[in-house]
C-alpha positions as CSV (number, residue, x, y, z in Angstrom):
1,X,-9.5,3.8,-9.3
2,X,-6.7,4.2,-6.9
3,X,-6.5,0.7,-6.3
4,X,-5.6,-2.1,-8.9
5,X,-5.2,-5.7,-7.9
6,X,-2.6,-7.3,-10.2
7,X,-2.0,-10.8,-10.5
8,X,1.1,-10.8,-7.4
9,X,0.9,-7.0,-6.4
10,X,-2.0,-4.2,-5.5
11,X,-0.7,-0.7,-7.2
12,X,-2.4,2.3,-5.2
13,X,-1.7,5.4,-7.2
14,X,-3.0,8.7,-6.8
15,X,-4.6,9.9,-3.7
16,X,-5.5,6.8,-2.1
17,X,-8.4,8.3,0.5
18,X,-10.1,6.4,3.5
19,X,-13.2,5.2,1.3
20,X,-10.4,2.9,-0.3
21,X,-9.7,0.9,2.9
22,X,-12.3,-1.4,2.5
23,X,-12.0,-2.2,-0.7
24,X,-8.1,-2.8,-0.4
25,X,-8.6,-5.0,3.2
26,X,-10.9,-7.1,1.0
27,X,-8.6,-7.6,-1.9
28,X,-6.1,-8.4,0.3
29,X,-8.0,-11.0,2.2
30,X,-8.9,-12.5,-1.1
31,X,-5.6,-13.1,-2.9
32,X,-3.2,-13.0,0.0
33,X,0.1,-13.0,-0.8
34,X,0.2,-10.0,-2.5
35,X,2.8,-7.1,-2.4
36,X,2.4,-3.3,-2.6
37,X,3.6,-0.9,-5.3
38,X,3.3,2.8,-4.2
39,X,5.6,4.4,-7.0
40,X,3.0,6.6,-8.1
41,X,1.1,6.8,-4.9
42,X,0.7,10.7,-3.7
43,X,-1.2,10.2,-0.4
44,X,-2.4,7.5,1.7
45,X,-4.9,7.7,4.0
46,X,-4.0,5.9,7.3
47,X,-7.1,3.6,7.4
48,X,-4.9,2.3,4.4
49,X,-1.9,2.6,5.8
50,X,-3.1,0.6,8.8
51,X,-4.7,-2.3,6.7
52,X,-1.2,-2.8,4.6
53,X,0.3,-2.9,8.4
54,X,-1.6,-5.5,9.5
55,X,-2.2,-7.7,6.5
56,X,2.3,-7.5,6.4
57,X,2.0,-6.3,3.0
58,X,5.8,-6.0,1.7
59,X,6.5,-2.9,-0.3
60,X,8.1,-3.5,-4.2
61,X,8.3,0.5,-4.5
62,X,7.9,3.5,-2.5
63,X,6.4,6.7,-3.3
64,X,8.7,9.1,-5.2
65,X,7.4,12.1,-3.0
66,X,10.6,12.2,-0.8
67,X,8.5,13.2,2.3
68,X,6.0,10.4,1.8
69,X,8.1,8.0,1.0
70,X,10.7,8.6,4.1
71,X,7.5,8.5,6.2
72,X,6.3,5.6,5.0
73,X,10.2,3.4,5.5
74,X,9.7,4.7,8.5
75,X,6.8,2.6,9.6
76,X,7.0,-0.7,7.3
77,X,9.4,-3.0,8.0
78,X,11.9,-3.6,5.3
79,X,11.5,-6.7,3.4
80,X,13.9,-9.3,4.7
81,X,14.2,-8.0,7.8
């Protein structure tokens, strides 16, 4: 699963594809409050992308693929900000 719901954060590892979307809107909508750790994330789609956007989902860790990770700062508005 590309998705796991923790008990404060929702890890997406992997390739995270558009089928996931769904799944991770309805997580979200369920536990609120929840933060995002993408440390071992190696693609999102941006159905996901857009759902993390909209729900406000802070990020605890970015991807370690440089590219990904410098595209994804570039959207999300840093915590405290």
């Amino acid at each position: 699963m590309p998705i796991e719901f923790r008990k404060k954060q929702v890890l997406l590892k992997g390739i995270v594809g558009v089928e996931e979307a769904e799944n991770l809107l309805a997580g979200l909508q369920k536990r609120g409050g929840l933060s995002a750790d993408l440390s071992t994330c190696e693609h999102l789609h941006p159905a996901n992308i857009q759902v993390l956007l909209a729900a406000q989902v802070p990020i605890d860790a970015w991807p370690s693929d440089v590219v990904l990770q410098q595209f994804l700062q570039s959207i999300f508005i840093p915590r405290g900000a």
